[in-house]
C-alpha positions in Angstrom: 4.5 103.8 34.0 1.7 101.7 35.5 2.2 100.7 38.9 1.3 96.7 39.0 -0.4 95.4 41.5 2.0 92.8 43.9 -0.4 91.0 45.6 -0.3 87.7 45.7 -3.2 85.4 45.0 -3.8 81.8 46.6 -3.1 80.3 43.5 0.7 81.4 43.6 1.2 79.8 46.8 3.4 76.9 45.4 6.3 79.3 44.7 6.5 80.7 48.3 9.6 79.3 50.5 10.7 79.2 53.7 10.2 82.1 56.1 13.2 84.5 56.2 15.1 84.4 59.2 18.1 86.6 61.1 19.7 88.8 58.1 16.6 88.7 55.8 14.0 91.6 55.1 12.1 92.8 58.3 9.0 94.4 59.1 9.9 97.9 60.1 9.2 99.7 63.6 7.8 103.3 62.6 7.8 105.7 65.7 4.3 107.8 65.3 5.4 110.3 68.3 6.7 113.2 66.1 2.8 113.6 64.6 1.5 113.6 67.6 4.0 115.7 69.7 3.4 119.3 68.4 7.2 120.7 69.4 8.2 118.2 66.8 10.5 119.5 63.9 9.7 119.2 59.9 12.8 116.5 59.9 11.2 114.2 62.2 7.7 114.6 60.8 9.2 113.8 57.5 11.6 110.5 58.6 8.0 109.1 59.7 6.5 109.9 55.9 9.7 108.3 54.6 9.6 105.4 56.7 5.7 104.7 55.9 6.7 105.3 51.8 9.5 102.3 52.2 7.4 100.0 54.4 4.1 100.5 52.2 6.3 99.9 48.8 8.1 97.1 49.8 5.7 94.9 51.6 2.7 96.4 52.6 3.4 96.3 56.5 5.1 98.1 59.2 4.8 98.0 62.7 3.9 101.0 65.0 5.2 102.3 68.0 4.4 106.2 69.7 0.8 105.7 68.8 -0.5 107.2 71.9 -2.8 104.2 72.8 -2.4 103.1 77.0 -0.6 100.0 77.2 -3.0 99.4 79.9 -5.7 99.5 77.6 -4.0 97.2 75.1 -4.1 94.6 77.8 -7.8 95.0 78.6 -8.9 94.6 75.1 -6.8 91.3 75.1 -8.3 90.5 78.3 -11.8 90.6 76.6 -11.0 88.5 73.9 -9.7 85.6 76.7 -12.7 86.7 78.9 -15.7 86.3 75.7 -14.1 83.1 74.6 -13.6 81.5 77.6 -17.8 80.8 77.9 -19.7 78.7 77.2 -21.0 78.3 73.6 -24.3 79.3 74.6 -23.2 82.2 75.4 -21.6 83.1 73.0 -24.4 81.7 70.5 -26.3 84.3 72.0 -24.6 87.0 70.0 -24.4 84.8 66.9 -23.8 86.9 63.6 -26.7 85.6 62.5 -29.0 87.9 64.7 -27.0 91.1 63.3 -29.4 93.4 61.7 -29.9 93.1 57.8 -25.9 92.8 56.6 -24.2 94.8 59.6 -22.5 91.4 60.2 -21.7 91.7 64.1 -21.5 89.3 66.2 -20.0 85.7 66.7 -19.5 83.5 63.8 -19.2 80.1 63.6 -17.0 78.4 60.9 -20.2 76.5 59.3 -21.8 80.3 58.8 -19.3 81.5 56.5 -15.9 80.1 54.7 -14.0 82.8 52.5 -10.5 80.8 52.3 -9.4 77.2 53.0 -7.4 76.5 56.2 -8.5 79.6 58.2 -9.4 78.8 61.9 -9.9 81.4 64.3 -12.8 82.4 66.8 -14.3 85.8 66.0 -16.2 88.2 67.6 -16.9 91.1 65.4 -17.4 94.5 66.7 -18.0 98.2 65.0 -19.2 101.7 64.7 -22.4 101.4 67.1 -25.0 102.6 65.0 -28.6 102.2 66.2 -31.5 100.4 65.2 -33.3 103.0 64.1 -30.6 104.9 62.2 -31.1 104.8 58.4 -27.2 103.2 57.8 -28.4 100.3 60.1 -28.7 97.0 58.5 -26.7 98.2 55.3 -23.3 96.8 54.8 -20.9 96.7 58.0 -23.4 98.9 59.4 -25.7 98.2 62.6 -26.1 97.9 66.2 -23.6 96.1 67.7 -24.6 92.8 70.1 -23.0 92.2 73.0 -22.6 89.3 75.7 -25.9 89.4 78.3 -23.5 87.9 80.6 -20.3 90.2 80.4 -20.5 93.8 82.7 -20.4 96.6 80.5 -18.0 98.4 81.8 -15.4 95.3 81.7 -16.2 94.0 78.0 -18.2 97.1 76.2 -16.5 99.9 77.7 -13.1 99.3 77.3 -13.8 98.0 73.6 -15.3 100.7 72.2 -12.8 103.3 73.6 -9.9 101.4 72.4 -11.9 101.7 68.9 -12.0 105.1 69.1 -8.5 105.7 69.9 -7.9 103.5 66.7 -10.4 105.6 64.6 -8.3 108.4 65.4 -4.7 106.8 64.8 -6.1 105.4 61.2 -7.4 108.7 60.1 -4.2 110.2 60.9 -2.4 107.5 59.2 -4.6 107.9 56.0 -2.9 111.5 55.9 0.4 110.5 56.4 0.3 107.8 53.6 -1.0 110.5 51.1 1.8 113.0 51.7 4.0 109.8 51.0 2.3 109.3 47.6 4.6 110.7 44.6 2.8 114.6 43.8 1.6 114.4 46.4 -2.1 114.2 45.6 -4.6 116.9 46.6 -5.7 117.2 50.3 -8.6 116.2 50.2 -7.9 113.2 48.6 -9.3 110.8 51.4 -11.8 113.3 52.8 -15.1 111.5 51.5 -13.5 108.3 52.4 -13.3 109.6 56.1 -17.3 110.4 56.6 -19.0 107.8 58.7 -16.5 105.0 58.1 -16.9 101.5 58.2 -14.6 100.3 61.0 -14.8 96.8 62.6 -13.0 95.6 66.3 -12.4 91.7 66.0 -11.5 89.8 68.5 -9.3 86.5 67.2 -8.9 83.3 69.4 -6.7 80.7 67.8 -6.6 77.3 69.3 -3.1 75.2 70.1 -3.0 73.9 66.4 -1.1 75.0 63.2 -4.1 77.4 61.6 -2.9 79.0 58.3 -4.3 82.4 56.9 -3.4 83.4 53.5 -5.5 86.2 52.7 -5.6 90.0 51.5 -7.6 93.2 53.6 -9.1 96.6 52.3 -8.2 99.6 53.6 -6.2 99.8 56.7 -5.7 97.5 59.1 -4.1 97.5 62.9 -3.6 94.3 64.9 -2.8 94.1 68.8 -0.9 91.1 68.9 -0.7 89.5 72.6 3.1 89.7 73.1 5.1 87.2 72.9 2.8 85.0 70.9 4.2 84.8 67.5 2.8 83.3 64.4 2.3 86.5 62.1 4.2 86.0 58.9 4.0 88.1 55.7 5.2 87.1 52.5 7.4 89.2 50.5 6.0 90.2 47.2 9.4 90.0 45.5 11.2 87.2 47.1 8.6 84.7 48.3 9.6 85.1 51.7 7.7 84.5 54.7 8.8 87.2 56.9 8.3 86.4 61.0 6.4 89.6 62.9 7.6 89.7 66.3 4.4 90.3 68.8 6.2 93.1 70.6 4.2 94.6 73.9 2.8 98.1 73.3 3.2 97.9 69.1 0.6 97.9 66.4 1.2 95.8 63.8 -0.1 98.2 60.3 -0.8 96.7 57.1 -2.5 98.0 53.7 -5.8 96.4 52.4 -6.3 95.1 48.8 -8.8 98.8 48.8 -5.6 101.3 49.2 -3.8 99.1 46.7 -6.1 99.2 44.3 -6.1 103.1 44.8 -2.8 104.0 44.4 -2.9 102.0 41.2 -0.5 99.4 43.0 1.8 102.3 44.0 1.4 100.2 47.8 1.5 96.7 48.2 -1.2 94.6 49.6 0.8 91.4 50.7 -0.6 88.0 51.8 0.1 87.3 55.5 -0.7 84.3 58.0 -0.6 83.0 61.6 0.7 79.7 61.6 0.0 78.9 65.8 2.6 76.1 66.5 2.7 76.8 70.0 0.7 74.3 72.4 -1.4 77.0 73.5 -4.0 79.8 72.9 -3.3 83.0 71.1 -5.1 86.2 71.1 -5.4 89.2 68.8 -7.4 92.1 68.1 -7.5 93.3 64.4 -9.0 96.9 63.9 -10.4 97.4 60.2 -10.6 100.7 58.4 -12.8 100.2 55.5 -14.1 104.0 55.1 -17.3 105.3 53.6 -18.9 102.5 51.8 -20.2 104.9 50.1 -17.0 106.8 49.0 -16.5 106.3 44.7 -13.2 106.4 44.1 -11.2 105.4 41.3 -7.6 104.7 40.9 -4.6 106.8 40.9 -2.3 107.8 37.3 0.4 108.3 40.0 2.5 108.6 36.4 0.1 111.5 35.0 -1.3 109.9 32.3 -5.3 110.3 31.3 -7.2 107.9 33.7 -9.4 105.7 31.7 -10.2 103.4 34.7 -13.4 102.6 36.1 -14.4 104.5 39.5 -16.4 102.1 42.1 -17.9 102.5 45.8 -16.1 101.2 48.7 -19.2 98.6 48.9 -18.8 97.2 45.4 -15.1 96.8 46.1 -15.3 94.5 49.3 -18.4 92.9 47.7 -16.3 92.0 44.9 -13.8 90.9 47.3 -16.1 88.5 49.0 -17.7 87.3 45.9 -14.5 86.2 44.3 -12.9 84.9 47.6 -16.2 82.6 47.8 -16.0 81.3 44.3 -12.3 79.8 45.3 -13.7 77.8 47.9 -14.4 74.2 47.3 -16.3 71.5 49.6 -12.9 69.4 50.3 -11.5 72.4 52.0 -14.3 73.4 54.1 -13.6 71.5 57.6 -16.9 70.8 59.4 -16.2 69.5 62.8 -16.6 73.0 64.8 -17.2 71.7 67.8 -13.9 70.0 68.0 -11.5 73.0 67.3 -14.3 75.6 67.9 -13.3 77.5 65.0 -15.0 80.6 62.8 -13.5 82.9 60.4 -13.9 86.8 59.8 -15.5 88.3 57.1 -12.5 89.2 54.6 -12.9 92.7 54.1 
């Protein structure tokens, strides 16, 4: 059989109801300890696999606990989000994305800069892999030197950032294992090795204003958000019932989903599923999404999960988001671009 693919476009938005409440479908907490406590048993390594195969089936997201990263660290890489967009927006505007290198696309963005779907309206700052000036990769794709705040100590904004993306590096790598041994075969070993060398990665850090701001949108390859707890808003929609399903912000969990790329991979074996942050609250909310996007270089082409001859077309990890970007562009139309950015101080990350 062929594995369809259950995301859900923009233009099927109409059909979506209410968000699910007590008794409905929820988001499932996945405890990562047993694979990284080595006096773990086969059982408990293989509950985690099991629970990672229902989460990724059914909608795409799960939310992670055991993951080894400080929950003092968490709440320093919060603390820099409220820290870089508490300035002033000269400051700020002096890491506009617009000084990035060639297309590395770090930096701060402001909502007139780029619009990839209607309605989205959160500060960014993005953040990645350092990769000098002078490195050949710099200035391709998602791949550069990174610019950071003139005004902002290093070792209270740069430091702690770039360690918590490295713990993250390691958790998604490990993850990327973990959801092939969950694949029906499973697939060969090496399956995501290529994928692996010099990945794309990207650190934002969101700031949503006290106003409703929806956004309905699909990622690529793996994503992990720090939510600041207690500050809810995160809702997926259920591929099968048109649900909106809540996602608590819960201190000390990582809130996993699976990107448009990995679904397109496993030939729609794992759901890609639309998600938004509605911020009702009268007051600020903070997040920190961590994007795996892999070797932009990697071809790969999708899985016959069912054994059949593959006749479909292999790609880069480029082309894909590329095509991504292109095709999220062309649904864009000037009635749904807002303009006033001074007012709501609003930008919106690259969809990748």
């Amino acid at each position: 059989m062929s594995h369809a693919n259950l995301s859900v476009e923009l233009a099927d938005m109409e059909s979506v109801k209410e968000p699910l409440q007590n008794g409905g479908n929820q988001i499932r907490v996945i405890d990562f300890s047993p694979w990284r406590d080595p006096s773990s048993t086969l059982e408990e390594r293989n509950a985690v696999i099991a629970a990672l195969r229902y989460s990724c089936t059914t909608h795409g997201f799960f939310q992670l606990v055991g993951h080894g990263v400080p929950l003092a660290l968490q709440k320093q890489v919060l603390e820099c989000a409220r820290t870089f967009f508490a300035q002033p927006m000269a400051e700020k505007m002096a890491v506009s994305i617009k000084k990035s290198m060639g297309r590395a696309n770090r930096g701060y963005e402001t909502l007139q800069g780029q619009t990839l779907q209607p309605g989205m309206l959160p500060d960014l700052k993005e953040i990645g892999a350092e990769v000098p000036g002078d490195d050949p990769r710099a200035g391709r794709f998602l791949q550069g030197p990174n610019l950071w705040p003139p005004s902002l100590p290093k070792m209270d904004f740069e430091a702690p950032l770039m360690e918590y993306r490295g713990r993250l590096v390691e958790i998604a790598e490990l993850l990327l294992d973990l959801l092939r041994q969950a694949l029906p075969g499973p697939p060969r070993k090496d399956l995501f090795d290529e994928f692996r060398v010099r990945p794309s990665t990207n650190l934002r850090l969101l700031h949503y204003p006290p106003q409703t701001s929806t956004d309905a949108r699909q990622m690529g390859g793996i994503t992990l958000l720090l939510q600041q707890p207690g500050a809810s808003g995160l809702e997926v929609l259920h591929p099968s019932s048109c649900r909106w399903i809540p996602v608590p912000a819960t201190e000390g969990c990582l809130v996993v989903n699976i990107g448009d790329l990995l679904n397109l991979w496993t030939d729609g074996y794992y759901v890609s599923a639309v998600h938004r942050v509605l911020n009702r609250e009268p007051k600020h909310r903070f997040s920190a999404p961590f994007f795996y996007n892999g070797n932009i270089d990697c071809h790969f082409t999708p899985l016959d999960l069912d054994g059949k001859t593959s006749s479909k077309k292999a790609q880069t990890v480029e082309e894909h988001i590329c095509g991504k970007l292109t095709a999220s562009m062309k649904r864009i139309t000037p009635a749904a671009i807002a303009t006033d950015s001074e007012s709501v101080e609003t930008e919106v990350p690259i969809r990748v």
